[in-house]
Residue frames relative to the residue before (quaternion, step in Angstrom):
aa qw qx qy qz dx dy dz
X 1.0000 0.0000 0.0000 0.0000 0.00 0.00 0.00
X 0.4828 -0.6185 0.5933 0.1799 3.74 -0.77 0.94
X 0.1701 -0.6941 0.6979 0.0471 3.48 -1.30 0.47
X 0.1302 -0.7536 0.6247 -0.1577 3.18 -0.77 1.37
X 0.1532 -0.7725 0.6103 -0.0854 3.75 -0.71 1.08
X 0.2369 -0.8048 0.5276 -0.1331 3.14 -0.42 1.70
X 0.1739 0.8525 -0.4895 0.0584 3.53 -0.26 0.96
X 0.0393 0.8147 -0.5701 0.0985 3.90 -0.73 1.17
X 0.0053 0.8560 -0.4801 0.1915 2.44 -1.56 1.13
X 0.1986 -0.8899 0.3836 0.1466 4.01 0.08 0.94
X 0.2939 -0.7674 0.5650 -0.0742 2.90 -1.44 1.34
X 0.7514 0.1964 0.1287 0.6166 3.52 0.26 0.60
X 0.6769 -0.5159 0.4023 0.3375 2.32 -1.41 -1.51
X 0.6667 0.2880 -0.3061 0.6156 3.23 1.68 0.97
X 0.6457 -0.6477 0.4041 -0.0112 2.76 -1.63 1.04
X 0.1695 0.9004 -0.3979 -0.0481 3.59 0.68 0.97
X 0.3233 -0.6784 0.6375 0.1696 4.12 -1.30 0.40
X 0.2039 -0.5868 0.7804 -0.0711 2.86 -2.21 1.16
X 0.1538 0.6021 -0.7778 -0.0943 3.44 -0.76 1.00
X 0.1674 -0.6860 0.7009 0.1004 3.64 -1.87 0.65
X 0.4457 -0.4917 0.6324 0.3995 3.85 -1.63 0.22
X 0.6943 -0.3748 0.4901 0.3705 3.01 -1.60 -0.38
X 0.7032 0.5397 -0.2531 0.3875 3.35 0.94 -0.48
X 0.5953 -0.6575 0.2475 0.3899 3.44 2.15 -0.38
X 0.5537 0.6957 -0.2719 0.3681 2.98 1.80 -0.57
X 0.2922 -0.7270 0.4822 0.3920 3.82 0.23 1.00
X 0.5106 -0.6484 0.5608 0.0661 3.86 -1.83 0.90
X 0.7505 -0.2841 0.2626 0.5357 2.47 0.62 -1.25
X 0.0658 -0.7862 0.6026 0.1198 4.35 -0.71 0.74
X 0.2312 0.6948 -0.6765 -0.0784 3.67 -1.27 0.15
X 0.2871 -0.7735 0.5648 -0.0161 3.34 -1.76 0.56
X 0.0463 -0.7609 0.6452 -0.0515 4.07 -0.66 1.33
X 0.4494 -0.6194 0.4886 0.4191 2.54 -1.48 -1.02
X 0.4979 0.6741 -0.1524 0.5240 2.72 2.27 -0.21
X 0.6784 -0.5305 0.4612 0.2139 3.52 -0.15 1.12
X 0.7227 0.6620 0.1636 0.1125 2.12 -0.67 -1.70
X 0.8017 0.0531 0.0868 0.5890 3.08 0.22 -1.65
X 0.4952 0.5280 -0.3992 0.5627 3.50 1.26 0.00
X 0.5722 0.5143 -0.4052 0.4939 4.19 0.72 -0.58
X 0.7594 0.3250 -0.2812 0.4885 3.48 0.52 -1.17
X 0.3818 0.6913 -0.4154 0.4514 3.45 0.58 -0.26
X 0.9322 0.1065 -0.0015 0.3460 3.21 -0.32 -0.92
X 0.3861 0.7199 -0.2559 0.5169 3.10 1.85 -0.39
X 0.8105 0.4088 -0.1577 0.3888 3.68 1.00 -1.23
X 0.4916 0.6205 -0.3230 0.5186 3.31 1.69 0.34
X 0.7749 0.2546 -0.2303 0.5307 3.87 1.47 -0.17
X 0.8233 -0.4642 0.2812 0.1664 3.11 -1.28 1.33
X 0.3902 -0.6420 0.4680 0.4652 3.43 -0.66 0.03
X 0.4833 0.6817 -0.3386 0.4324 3.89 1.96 -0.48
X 0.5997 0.4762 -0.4103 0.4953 3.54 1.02 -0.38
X 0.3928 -0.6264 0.6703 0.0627 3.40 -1.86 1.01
X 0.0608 0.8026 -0.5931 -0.0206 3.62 -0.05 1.00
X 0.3536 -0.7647 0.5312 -0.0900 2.59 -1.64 1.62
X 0.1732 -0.8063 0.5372 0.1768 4.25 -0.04 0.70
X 0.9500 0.0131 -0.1152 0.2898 2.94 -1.47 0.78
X 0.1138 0.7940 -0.5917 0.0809 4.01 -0.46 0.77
X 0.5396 -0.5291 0.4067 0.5133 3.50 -1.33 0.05
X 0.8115 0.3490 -0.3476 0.3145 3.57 0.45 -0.74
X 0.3479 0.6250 -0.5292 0.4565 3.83 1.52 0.32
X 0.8377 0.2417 -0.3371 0.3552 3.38 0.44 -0.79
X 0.3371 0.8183 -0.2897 0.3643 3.54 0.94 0.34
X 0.5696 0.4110 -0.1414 0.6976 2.86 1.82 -1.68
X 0.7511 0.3679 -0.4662 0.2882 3.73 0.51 -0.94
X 0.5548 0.6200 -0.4658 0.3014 3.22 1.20 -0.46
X 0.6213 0.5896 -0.2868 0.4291 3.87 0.86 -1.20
X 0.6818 0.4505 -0.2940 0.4958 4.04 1.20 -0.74
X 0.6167 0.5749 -0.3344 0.4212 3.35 1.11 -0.11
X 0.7246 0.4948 -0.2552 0.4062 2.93 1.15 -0.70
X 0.5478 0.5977 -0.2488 0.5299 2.87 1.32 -1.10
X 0.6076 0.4175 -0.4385 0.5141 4.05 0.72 -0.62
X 0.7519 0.5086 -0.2576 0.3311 4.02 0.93 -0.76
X 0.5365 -0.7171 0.3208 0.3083 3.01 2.11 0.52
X 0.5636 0.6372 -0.4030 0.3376 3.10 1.36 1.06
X 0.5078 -0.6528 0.4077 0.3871 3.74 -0.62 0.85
X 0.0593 0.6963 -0.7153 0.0032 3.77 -1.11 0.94
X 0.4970 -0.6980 0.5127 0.0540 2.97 -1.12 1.90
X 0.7679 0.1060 -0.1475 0.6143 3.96 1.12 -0.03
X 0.0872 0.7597 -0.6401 -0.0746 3.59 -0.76 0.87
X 0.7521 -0.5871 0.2850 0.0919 2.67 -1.39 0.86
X 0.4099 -0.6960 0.2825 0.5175 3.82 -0.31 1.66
X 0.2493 -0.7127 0.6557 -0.0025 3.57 -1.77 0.20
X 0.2923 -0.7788 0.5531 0.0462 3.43 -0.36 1.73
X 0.1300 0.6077 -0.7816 0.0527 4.22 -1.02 0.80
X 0.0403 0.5772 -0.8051 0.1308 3.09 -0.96 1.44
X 0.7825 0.3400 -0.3473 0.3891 3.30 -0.02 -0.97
X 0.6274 0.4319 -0.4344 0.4808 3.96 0.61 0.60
X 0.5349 -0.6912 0.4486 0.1870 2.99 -1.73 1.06
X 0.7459 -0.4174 0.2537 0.4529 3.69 -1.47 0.63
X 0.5343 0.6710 -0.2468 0.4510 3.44 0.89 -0.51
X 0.9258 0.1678 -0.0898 0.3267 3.31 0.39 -1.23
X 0.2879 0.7195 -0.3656 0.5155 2.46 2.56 0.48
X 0.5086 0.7979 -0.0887 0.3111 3.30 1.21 -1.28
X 0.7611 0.2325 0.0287 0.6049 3.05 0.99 -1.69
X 0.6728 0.5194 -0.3430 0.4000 3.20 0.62 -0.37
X 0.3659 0.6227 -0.2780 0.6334 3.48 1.56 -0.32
X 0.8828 0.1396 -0.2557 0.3684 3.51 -0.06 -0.75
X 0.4369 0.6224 -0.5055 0.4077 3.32 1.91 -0.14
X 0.4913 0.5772 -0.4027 0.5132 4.04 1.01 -1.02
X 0.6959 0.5429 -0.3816 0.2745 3.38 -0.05 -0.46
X 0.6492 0.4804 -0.3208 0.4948 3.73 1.21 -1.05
X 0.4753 -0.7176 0.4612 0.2157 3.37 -0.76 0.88
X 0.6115 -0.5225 0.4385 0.4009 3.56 -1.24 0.01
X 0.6647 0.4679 -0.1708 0.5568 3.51 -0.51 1.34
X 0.7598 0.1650 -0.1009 0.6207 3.44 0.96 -0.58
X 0.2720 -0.6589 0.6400 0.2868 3.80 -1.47 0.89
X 0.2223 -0.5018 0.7978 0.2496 2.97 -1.96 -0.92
X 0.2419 -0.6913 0.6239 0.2727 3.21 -1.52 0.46
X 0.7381 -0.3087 0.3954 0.4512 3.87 -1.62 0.32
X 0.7018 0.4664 -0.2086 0.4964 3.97 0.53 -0.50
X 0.6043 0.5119 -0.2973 0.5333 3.59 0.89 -0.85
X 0.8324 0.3600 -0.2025 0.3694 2.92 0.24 -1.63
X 0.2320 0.8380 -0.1484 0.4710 3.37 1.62 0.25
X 0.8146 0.2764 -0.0546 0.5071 2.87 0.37 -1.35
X 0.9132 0.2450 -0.1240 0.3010 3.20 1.23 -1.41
X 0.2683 0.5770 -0.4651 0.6155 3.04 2.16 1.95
X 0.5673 -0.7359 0.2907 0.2282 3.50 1.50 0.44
X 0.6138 0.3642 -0.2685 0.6469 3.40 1.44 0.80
X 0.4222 -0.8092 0.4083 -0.0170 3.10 -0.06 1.94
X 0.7167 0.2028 -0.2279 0.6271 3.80 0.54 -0.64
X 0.5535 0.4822 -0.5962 0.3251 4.06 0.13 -0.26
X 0.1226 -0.6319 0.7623 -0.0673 3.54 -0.69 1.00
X 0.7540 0.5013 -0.1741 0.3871 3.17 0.24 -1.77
X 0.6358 0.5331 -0.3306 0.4498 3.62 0.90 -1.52
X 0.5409 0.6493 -0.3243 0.4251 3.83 1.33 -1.34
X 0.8049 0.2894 -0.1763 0.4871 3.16 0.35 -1.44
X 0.5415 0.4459 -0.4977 0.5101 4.05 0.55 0.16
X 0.7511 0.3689 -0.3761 0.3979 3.48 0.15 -0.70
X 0.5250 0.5050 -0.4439 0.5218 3.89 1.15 -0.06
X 0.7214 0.5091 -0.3822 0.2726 3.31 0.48 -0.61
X 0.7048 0.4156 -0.1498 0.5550 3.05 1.54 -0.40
X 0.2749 0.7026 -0.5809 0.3055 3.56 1.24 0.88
X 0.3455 -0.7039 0.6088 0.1200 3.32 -1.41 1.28
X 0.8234 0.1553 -0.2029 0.5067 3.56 0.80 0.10
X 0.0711 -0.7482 0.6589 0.0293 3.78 0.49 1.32
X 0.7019 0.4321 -0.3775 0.4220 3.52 -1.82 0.81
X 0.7262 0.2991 -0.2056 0.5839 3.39 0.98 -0.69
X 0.6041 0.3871 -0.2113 0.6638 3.26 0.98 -1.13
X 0.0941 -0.8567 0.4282 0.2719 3.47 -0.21 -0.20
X 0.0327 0.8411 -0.5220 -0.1376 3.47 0.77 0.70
X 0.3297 0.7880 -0.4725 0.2170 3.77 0.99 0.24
X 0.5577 0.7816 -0.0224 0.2784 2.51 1.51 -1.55
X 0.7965 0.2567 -0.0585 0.5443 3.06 1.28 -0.76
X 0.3458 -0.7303 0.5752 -0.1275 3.43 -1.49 1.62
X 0.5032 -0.6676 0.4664 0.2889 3.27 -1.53 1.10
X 0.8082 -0.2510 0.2642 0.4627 3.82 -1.10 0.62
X 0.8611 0.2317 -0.1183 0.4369 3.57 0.12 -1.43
X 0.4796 -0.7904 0.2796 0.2590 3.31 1.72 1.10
X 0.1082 0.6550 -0.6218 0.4155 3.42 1.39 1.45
X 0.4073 -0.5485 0.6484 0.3358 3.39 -1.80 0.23
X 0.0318 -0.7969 0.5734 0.1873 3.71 -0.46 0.93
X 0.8699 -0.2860 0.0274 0.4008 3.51 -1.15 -0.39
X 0.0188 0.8169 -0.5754 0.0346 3.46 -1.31 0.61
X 0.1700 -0.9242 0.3418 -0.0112 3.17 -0.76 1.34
X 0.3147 -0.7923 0.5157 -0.0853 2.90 -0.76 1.67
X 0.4304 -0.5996 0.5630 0.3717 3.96 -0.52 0.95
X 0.8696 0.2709 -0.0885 0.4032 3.57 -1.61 0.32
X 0.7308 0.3214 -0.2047 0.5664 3.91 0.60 -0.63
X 0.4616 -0.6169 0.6082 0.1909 3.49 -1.43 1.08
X 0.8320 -0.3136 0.2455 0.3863 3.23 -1.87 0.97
X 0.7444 0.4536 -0.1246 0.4739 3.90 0.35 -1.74
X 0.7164 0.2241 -0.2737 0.6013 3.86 0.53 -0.09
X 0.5957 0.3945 -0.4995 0.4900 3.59 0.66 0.48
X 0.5767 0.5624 -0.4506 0.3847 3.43 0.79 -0.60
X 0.7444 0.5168 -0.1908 0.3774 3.07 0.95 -1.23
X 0.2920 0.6569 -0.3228 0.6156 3.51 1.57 -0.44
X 0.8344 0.3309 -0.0498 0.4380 3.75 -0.33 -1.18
X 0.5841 0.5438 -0.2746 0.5364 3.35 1.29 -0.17
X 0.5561 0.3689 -0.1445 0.7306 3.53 1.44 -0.74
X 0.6068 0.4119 -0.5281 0.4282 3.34 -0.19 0.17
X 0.6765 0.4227 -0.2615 0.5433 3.56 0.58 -1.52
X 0.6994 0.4838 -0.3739 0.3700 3.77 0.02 -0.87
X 0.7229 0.4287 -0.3042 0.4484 3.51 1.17 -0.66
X 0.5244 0.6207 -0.1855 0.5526 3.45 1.58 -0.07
X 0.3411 -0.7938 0.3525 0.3596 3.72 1.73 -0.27
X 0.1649 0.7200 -0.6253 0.2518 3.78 0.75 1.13
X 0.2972 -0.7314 0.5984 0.1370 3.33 -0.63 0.09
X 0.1386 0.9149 -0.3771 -0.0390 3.41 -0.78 0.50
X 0.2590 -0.9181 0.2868 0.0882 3.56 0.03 0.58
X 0.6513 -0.1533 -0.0688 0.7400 3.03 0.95 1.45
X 0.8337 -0.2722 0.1476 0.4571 3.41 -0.91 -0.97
X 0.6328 0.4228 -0.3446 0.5496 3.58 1.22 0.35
X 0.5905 -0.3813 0.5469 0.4548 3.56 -1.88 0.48
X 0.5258 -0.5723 0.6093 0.1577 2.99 -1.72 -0.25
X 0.5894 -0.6623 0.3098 0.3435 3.65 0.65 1.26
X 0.6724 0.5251 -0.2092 0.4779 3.34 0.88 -1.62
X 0.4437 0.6377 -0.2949 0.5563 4.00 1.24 -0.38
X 0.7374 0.5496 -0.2225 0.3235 3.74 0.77 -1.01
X 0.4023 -0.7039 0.5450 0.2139 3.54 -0.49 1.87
X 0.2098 -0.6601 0.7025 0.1637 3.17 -1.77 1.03
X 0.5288 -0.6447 0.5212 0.1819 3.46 -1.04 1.02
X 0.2190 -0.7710 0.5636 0.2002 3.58 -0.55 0.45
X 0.5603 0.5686 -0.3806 0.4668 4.18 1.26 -0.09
């Protein structure tokens, strides 16, 4: 049986998770404002074989480092991080999502290209959708073509208050934005 450590904790006004192995390696993090729907959330990604464990010093450690990291602050060591359960692919991208820095986006197409599969927009954006550790990975990070914030998903909160969620994320991160769009200048250049 696996051992899984499960650590929450509110900020504000939202509510953010850490699941870790035994070994420390964060699993998996999500974050609402809804309780609630953040428990099930993440809760439905482990087995009935997993042993779940509440609170530790290093769970909160990790929760402390995702908090910041929602407050758009720069953390010079993040913490190690375990994707087994994702494919070579979204190992792929998710690598180059780590790459864009705090402060700069990417769009679904960029980031595309520089995970080495030019037309997978779509693949890009399926394999964000299924990021098991948003904030670290930052799938925030990324924007449709016409550098709208497009969808982003948040346990418990409809389409329009997640946007908006994700809108504060980036703004606290120094995106800039002009009306409803980033500000071009905001836009990660890929080095691949």
């Amino acid at each position: 049986m696996s051992l899984i450590t499960l650590s929450l904790s509110k900020s504000q006004d939202v509510w953010f998770a850490v699941a870790l192995r035994s070994s420390g390696e964060i699993v998996r993090v999500g974050f609402s404002p809804n309780r609630c729907s953040l428990l099930e959330h993440v809760a439905k990604h482990f087995r009935p074989s997993f042993k779940v464990r509440r609170n530790d010093s290093e769970g909160c450690s990790a929760l402390k480092v995702v908090k910041e990291l929602f407050r758009g602050r720069e953390i010079d060591l993040l913490p190690m991080i375990n994707l087994d359960g994702t494919t070579k692919f979204q190992r792929i991208v998710y690598t180059a999502l780590m790459r864009i820095p705090r402060g700069k986006v990417s769009t679904y197409s960029m980031l595309a290209r520089a995970s080495g599969c030019r037309r997978g927009y779509r693949a890009v954006g399926n394999a964000l959708s299924s990021n098991p550790i948003p904030l670290i990975i930052p799938c925030h990070r990324v924007l449709r073509l016409n550098l709208k914030i497009g969808g982003f998903s948040i346990p418990g909160v409809d389409e329009r208050e997640a946007r908006q969620l994700k809108r504060r994320i980036l703004v606290d991160e120094g995106v800039k934005f002009e009306g409803e769009k980033v500000n071009p200048k905001c836009l990660w250049k890929s080095k691949s």
